[in-house]
N, C-alpha and C positions, 0 to 999 in steps of 0.2 A: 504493500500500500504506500501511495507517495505517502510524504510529509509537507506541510504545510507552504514550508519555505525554500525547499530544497529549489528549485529554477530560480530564487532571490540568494543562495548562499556566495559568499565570495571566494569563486575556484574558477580558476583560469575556462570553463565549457560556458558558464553563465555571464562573463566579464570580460566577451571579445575585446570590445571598445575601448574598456577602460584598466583593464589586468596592467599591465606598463605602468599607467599611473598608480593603482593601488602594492604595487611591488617595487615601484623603484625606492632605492637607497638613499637615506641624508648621508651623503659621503660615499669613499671606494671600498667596496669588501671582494675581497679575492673569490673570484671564483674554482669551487673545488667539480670537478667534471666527475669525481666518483662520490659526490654527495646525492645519500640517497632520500633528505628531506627535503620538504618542500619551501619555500620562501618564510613564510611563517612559524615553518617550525623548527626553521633555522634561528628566526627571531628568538623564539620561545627559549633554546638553548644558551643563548645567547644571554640572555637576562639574567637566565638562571645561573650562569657562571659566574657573574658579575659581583663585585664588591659591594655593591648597593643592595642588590638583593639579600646578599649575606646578614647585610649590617640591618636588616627588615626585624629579626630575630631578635636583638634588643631595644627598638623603638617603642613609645607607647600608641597602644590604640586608645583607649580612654583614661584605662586606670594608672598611674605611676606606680608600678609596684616589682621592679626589679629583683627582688627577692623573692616572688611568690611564682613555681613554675605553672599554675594551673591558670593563671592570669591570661587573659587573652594578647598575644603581643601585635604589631603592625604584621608580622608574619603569616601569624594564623590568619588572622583576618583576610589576608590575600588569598590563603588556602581555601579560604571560606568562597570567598569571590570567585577562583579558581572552579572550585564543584559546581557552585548553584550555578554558574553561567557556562559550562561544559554538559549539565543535566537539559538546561532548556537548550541550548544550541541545538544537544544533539536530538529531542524530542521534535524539535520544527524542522530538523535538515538543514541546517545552516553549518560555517565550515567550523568544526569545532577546533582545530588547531591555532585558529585568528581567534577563537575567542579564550582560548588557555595563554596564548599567548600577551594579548591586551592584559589581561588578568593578572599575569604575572609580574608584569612590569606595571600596572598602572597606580600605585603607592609607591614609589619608587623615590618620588621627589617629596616626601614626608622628611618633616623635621625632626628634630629629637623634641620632645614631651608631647606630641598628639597637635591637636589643632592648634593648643595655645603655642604652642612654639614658633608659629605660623604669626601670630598675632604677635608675640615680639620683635619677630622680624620683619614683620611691617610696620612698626615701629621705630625702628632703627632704620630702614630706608627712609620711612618721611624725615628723621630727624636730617641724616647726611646729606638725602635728597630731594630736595627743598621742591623743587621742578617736579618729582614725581608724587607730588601730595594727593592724588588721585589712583596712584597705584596700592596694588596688595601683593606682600607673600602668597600665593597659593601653589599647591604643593601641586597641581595639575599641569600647571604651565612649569615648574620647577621639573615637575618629572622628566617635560619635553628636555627642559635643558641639560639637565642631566644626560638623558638615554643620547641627545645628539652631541653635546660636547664638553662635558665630564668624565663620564662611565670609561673606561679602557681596558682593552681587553690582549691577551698577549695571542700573534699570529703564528704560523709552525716556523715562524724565522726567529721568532724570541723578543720578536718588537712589540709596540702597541700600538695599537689602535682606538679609535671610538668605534661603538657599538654597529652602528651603521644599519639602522633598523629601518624596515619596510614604512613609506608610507600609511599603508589600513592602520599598523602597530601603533607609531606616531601619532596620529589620527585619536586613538579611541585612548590612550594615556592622558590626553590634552583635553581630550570632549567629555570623559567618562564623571564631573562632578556629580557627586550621589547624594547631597546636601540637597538641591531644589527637585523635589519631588512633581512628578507628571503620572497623571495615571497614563499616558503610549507617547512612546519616543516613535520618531521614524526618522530615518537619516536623512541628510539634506542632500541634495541632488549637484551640489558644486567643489570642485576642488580645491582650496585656498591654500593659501600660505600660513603654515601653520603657527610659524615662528611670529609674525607679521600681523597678524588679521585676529588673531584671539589677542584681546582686552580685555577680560573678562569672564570670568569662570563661568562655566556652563552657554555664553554666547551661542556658542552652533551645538546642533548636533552631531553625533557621528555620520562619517562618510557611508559607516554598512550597518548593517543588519548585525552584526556583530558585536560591531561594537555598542549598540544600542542593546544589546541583552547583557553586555557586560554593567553597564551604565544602572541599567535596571536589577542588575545582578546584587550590584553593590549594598546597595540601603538595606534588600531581603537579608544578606549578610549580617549584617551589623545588629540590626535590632535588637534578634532575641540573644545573640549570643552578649550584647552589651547589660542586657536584662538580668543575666545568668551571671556574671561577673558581679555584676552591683548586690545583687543577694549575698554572695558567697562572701562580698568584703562589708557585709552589714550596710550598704549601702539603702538597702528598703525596708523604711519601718514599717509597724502594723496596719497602719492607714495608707503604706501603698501596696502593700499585701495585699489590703482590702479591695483596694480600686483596680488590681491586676487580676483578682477573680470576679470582678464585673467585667471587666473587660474579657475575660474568657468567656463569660455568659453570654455579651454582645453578639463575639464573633462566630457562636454556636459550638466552641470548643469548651474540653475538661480541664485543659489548663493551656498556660501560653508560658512557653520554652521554649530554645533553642531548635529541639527536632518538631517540634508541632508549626512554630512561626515558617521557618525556611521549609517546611512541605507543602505545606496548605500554601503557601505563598508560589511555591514554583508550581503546582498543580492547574493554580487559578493562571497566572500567566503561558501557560502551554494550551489552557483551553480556552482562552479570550483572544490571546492573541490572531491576527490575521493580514494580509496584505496592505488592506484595504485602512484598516485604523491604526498600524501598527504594533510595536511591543508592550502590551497595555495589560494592566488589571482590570478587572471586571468589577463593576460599581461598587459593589459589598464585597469585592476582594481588596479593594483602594482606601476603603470608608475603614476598614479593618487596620490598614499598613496605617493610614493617617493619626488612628486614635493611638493604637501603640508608639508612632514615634512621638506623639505628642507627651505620652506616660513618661518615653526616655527623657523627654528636655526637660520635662516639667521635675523628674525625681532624681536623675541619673547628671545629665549634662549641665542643667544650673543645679545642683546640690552643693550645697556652702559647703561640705565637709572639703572640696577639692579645691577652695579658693588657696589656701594654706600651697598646694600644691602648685597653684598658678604664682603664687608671689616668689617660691623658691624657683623654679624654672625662670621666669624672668631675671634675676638677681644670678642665676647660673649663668643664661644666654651673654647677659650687658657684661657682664665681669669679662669674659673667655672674649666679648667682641674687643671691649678697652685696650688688652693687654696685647691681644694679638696687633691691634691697632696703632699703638707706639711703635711696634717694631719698623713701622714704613720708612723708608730715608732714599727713594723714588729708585734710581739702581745698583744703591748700595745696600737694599735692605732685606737680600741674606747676611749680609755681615754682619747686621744691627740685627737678626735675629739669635746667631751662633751667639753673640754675645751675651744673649740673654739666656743662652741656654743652662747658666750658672744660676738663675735664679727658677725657670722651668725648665726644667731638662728634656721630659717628655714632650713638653706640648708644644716648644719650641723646634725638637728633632722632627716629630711628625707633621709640623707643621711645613717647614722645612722641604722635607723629603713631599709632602704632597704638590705645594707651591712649585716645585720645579718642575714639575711635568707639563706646566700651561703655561710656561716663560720660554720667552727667547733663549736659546744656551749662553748668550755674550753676555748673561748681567749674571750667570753663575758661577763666582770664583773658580777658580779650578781646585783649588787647596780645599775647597768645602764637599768636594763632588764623592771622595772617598764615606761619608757620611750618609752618602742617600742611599736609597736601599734600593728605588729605582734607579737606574742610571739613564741623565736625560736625553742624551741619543739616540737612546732607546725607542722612544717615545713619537710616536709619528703622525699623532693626532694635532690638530688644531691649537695655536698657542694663545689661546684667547685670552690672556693677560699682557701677551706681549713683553715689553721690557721695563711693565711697573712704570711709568713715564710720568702719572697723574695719580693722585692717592683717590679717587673716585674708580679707577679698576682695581686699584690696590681693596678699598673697602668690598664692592662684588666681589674678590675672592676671599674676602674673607666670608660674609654672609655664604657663600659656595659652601665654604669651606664649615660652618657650624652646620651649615642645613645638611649634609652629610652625616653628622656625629648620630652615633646612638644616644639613649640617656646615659646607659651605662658610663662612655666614654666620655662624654660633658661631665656629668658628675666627678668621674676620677680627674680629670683636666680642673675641676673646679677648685678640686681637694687639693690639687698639686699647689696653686695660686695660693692657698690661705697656711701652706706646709711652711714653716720657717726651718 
C-alpha cells in the first residue's frame, strides 16, 4: 500500500528539478567513488562525528543538573527528536535518512545552560554591538554557523575541514524552531540564502517535507519528557499534580508521561497529516499539545526554583567573556594570551589551541605553535577570524567560542578564574 507522502519525499526519482539544489554542498567535500551512502546520510555521519555533537552530552536541556545521570541532557533530547521524526517520516514515506539526519545536527548551535545561555549572549552582543540592538542569540541560526564554519572534521589526508553539509540538512537546522507552535507546517516553495535571508527565528519554513516533521518533531519531544524530569527533581507540587490529572482527563488519557505524550502525539500527526494541509495535528490533537505546553511554562519553565540557576549561569557566561576578552592586543594577542596562561592555565591553552584554527597562520608565533594540539596547517577550513585586525571579530570569537562550551566545561573554566 502507498504511503501518504512517499511521490513528496526528498530522493533524487521525486526531485528531478530541484535534487542539485537540495544536495549541493556549503563548501568542497571530496568525493569518495566507493561510498556506499547516500548525500544525507553522509551528512548524518558526518555530524555524528563531530565535536559538537559530542559536546551535546553535557549541555542543559532544561534542568542544570550535571551530576544527576537520569536528567535529560541537550543529547537525549536530540535522540528524542531523532525517533519521533524517523517514526512519522517513515509512516508517510518520506526520506527518513534527511530527517535523522536534520535531527541530529539540528541542536547543534545550543549554548551551554539551555535557552538562558542564549539570553546572555544576547546580551553581550547588544552590549558590544551597539548596531545590532535588534539582533538575538539563537541557537538555530548559531547551528547554521556552526555546521558551515566552525565544526571541523579531519579528511583520510589528516587535514580538516568544515563539515560541508547538504543544502535540505542546512535548511531544516536553521528552519527547525520548535518554540512557535503551528498546528501544519508545509514547506515553502523557494530557495534562499540561508546564511542571508533568515533574521529571524522561525521566519520561513523548511525547504521539504522533512524537515517540516522534524520541526514538528521537536516540541512532541520535549514536552513530556520535560514533564518527567520536573517531577523526578520535585519540580511539581501537589497542585500541579492536581492540574496534570485534569489535564489527563481533558485529553481522554490515564495519565500524561513521556511514553503516552510522544504516542498519542505521533499517532495523531500520521493520521491528520496530508498533502493538501500539510504536517499538522488534528484539532483535539493541537488543543491537547497547547494545554500541556502551557502546564510546562506555567510550572516547569517560569518556576522560581531555576531563577537561582539563571543568575549563576549569567555570572558564569560574563566572567569567562571579561577575561577571555582582555586577552585581545589585535595581532599580538596569542602572546597576550600564553601570558596569561600563568594565571589560567587551562582556559587560556584551550582557548589558544581552539582560536588558531580560524586565524591566519602569520599572526601565530611560531614559538607558541608546539602548544597547540591542533597544528594550524592543518586546518583547511575557512579563517573566519582572519588576523584579529578589529576587537569586534576578536569578540565573535569569543561568543563562538562560549556558545561551544558544555556546562560542564564553563563551570570548570569558571572555577579555574576564582582558583588562586
Amino acid at each position: 500500500m502507498a504511503k501518504k507522502f512517499e511521490k513528496y519525499a526528498a530522493i533524487k526519482e521525486n526531485c528531478q528539478a530541484n535534487w542539485e539544489q537540495l544536495t549541493q554542498r556549503y563548501g568542497n567535500l571530496a568525493i569518495r567513488l566507493d561510498d556506499i551512502r547516500t548525500p544525507f546520510a553522509r551528512d548524518y555521519t558526518r555530524i555524528l562525528h563531530s565535536m559538537a555533537y559530542r559536546r551535546l552530552k553535557h549541555k542543559t536541556q532544561v534542568f542544570f543538573n550535571i551530576d544527576n545521570d537520569h536528567i535529560c541532557t541537550r543529547m537525549e533530547h536530540v535522540a528524542h527528536v531523532e525517533s519521533v521524526s524517523y517514526t512519522i517520516s517513515n509512516c508517510l514515506g518520506l526520506n527518513t535518512e534527511l530527517t535523522k539526519a536534520i535531527a541530529i545536527g539540528h541542536d547543534l548551535g545550543h549554548a551551554p545552560f539551555g535557552h538562558h545561555g542564549e539570553t546572555v549572549l544576547t546580551d553581550l552582543i547588544h552590549l558590544y554591538f551597539p548596531y545590532k540592538a535588534n539582533e538575538q542569540f539563537w541557537h538555530e541560526r548559531n547551528g547554521l554557523r556552526f555546521v558551515d564554519k566552525v565544526e571541523l572534521l579531519q579528511n583520510p589526508e589528516n587535514k580538516y575541514n568544515n563539515l560541508c553539509l547538504t543544502y535540505a540538512v542546512r535548511d531544516g537546522i536553521i528552519s527547525h524552531c520548535g518554540e512557535k507552535t503551528k498546528q501544519c507546517i508545509r514547506p515553502r516553495d523557494n530557495f534562499i540564502d540561508l546564511e542571508l535571508s533568515f533574521t529571524n527565528k522561525g521566519q520561513y519554513e523548511p525547504i521539504t517535507w522533512e524537515g517540516c516533521v522534524v520541526k514538528i518533531s521537536d516540541i512532541i519531544a520535549y514536552l513530556g519528557r520535560d514533564i518527567e524530569d520536573a517531577i523526578n527533581l520535585g519540580f511539581i507540587e501537589e497542585d500541579a499534580k492536581q492540574k496534570l490529572c485534569e489535564l489527563a482527563d481533558k485529553c481522554r488519557k490515564g495519565a500524561l508521561n513521556t511514553t503516552v505524550i510522544i504516542h498519542n502525539l505521533i499517532l495523531d500527526v500520521c493520521s491528520t497529516s496530508s498533502f493538501e494541509q500539510g504536517i499538522c495535528f488534528s484539532d483535539h490533537g493541537f488543543d491537547n499539545l497547547l494545554q500541556i505546553k502551557n502546564f510546562n511554562y506555567q510550572y516547569i519553565y517560569g518556576n522560581e526554583r531555576l531563577e537561582s540557576f539563571k543568575k549563576y549561569a549569567k555570572l558564569v557566561i560574563n566572567e569567562l567573556f571579561k577575561v577571555l576578552l582582555s586577552t585581545y592586543d589585535s595581532q599580538d594577542t596569542f602572546s597576550k594570551i600564553f601570558l596569561m596562561k600563568k594565571y589560567y592555565p587551562k582556559l587560556m591553552k584551550n582557548f589558544a589551541c581552539w582560536l588558531a584554527q580560524y586565524v591566519e597562520l602569520s599572526i601565530i608565533p611560531t614559538t607558541l605553535s608546539k602548544d597547540l594540539t591542533v597544528k594550524p596547517s592543518a586546518c583547511l577550513n575557512e579563517k573566519i577570524y582572519g588576523k584579529l585586525d578589529n576587537s569586534e571579530v576578536f569578540i565573535q570569537a569569543i561568543i563562538d567560542y562560549i556558545a561551544g562550551m558544555t556546562d560542564r566545561f564553563a563551570v570548570e573554566m569558571f572555577n579555574e578564574l576564582i582558583s588562586y
